[in-house]
C-alpha positions as CSV (number, residue, x, y, z in Angstrom):
1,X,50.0,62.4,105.9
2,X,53.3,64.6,106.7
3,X,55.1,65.1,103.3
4,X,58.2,62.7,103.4
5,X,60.8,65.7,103.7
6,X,59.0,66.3,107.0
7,X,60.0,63.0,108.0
8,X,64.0,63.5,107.0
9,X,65.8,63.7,109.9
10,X,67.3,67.2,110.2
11,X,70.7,65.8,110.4
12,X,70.0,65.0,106.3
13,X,68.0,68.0,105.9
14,X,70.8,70.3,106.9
15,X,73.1,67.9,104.7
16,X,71.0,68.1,101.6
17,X,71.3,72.1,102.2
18,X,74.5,72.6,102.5
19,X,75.3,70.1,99.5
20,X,73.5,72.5,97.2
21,X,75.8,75.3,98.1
22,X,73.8,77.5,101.0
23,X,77.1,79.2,103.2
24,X,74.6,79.6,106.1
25,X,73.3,75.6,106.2
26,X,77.2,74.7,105.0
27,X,78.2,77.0,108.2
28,X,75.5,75.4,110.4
29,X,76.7,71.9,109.4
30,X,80.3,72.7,110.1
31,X,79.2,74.1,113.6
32,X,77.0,70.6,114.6
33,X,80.6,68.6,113.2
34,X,82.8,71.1,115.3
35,X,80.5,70.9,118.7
36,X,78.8,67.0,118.1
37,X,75.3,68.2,117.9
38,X,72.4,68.1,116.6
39,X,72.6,64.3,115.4
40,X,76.0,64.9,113.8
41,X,79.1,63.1,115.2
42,X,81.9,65.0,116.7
43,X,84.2,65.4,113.8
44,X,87.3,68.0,113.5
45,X,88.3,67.5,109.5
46,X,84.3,67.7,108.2
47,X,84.0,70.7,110.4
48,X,86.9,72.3,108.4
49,X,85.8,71.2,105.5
50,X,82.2,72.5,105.6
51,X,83.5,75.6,107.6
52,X,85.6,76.6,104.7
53,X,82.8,75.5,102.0
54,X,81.3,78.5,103.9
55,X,83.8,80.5,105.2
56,X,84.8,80.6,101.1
57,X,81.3,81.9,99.9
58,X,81.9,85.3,102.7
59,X,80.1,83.8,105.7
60,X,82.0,86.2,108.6
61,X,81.4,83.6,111.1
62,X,82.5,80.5,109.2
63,X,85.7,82.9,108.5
64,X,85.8,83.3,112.4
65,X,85.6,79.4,112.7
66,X,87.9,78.5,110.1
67,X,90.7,81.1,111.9
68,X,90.0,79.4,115.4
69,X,90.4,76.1,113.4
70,X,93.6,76.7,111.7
71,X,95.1,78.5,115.0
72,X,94.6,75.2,116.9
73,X,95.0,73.1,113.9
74,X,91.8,71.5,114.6
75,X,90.6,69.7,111.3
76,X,93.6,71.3,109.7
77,X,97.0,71.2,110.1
78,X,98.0,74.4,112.5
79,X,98.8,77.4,110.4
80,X,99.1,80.7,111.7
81,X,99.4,82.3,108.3
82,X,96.0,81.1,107.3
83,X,94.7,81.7,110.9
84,X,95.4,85.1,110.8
85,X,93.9,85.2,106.7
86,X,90.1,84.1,108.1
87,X,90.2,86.2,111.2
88,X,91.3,89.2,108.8
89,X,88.6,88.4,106.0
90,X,86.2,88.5,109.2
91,X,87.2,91.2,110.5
92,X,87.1,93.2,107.6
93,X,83.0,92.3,107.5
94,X,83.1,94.0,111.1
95,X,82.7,90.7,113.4
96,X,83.7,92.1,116.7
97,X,84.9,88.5,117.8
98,X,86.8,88.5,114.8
99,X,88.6,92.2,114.9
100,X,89.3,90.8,118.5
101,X,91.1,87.8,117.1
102,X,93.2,89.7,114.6
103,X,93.9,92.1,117.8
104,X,95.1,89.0,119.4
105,X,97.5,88.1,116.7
106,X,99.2,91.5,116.8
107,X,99.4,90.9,120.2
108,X,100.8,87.2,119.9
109,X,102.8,87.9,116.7
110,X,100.7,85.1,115.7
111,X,101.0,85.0,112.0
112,X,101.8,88.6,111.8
113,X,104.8,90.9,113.2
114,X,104.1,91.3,117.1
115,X,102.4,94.9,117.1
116,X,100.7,96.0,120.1
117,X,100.1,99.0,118.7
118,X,97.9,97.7,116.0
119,X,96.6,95.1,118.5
120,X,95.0,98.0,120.9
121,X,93.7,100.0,117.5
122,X,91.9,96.2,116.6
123,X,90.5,95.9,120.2
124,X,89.3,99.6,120.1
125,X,87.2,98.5,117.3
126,X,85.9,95.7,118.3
127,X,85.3,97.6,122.0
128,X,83.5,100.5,120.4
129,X,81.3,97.3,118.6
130,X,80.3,96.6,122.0
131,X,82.9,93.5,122.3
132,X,83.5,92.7,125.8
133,X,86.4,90.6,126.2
134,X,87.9,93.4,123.7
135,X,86.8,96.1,126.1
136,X,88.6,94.5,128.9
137,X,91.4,94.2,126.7
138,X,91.4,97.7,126.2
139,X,91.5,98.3,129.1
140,X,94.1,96.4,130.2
141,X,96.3,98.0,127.8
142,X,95.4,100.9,129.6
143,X,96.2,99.8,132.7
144,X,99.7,98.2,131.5
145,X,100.3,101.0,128.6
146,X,101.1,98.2,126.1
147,X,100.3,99.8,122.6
148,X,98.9,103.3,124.4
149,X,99.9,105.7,127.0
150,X,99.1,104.1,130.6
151,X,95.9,105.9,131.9
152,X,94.3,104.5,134.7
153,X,90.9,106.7,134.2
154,X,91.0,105.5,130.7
155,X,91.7,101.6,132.2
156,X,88.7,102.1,134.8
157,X,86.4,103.2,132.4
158,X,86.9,100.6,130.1
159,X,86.6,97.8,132.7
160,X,83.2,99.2,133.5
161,X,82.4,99.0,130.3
162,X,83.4,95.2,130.0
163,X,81.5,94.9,133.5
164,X,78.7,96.3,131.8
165,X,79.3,94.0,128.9
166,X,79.3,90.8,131.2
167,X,82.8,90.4,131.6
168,X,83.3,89.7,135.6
169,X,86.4,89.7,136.1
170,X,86.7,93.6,135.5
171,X,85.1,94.2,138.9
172,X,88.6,93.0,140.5
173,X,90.7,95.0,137.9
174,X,88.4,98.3,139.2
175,X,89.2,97.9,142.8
176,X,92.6,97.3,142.3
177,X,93.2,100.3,140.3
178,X,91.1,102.2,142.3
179,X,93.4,100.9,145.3
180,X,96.4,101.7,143.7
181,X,95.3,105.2,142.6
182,X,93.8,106.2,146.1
183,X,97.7,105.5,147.5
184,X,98.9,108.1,145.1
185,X,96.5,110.6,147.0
């Protein structure tokens, strides 16, 4: 015979975890609210409220959550403020997706002073992490010189390193730099 806890669907098993304070099964719960999953009903305001349960015990990704959340004022009311708050406390546990999104609040003046200088330092970071979508950021800024210099050898070599990262769409921004360079010849 199975004990009975075996038997407990996991939807209650992940329940019973959470209730007794555990930020990663509090996160997990919050992620099977926020996506519908796993047995749990899709459900905005008890993804919030178990995201920031965990997001408020130092869980980087919960932070990440609860800033996405708050951003689109999903299970919260929209407030850029308190976006910007969980993307920071993210960032500062060095979450590339995270220093990506405070980049992108610089960049937005989402919450913060528009800054495209700080935006570019935050999507260094996150590039040097290995961050894809922050290397093709980089080097877009590159490309456009928003927040940095224009350099189009500095703008080619970061979209091969988002191409290398996964990022497709970098292939076109190559050839077209390499296009528009190859003119100047």
């Amino acid at each position: 015979m199975f004990p009975a806890f075996l038997l407990l669907p996991m939807r209650l098993l992940m329940l019973a975890r959470a209730l007794f304070g555990g930020a990663s099964a509090q996160y997990y719960v919050a992620r099977a609210y926020y996506a519908g999953k796993n047995g749990f009903p899709r459900d905005s305001a008890k993804a919030a409220h178990w995201g920031l349960k965990s997001a408020s015990r130092d869980h980087p990704i919960a932070q990440l959550m609860m800033g996405e959340l708050y951003a689109a004022g999903l299970g919260v009311p929209p407030d850029k403020a308190n976006a910007y708050l969980w993307f920071r406390k993210a960032a500062d546990q060095r979450l590339p997706a995270a220093i990506h999104s405070v980049g992108w609040c610089f960049e937005q003046g989402f919450g913060v002073p528009r800054n495209y200088e700080k935006a570019f330092a935050c999507w260094l970071e996150a590039a040097k992490l290995g961050f894809g979508e922050s290397q093709m950021a980089v080097a877009e800024c590159y490309a456009q010189g928003q927040g940095v210099a224009t350099d189009t050898r500095e703008a080619i070599s970061w979209y091969r390193r988002a191409l290398d990262s996964g990022i497709q769409r970098a292939a076109d921004q190559i050839k077209k730099l390499q296009a528009g360079s190859s003119h100047h010849t």
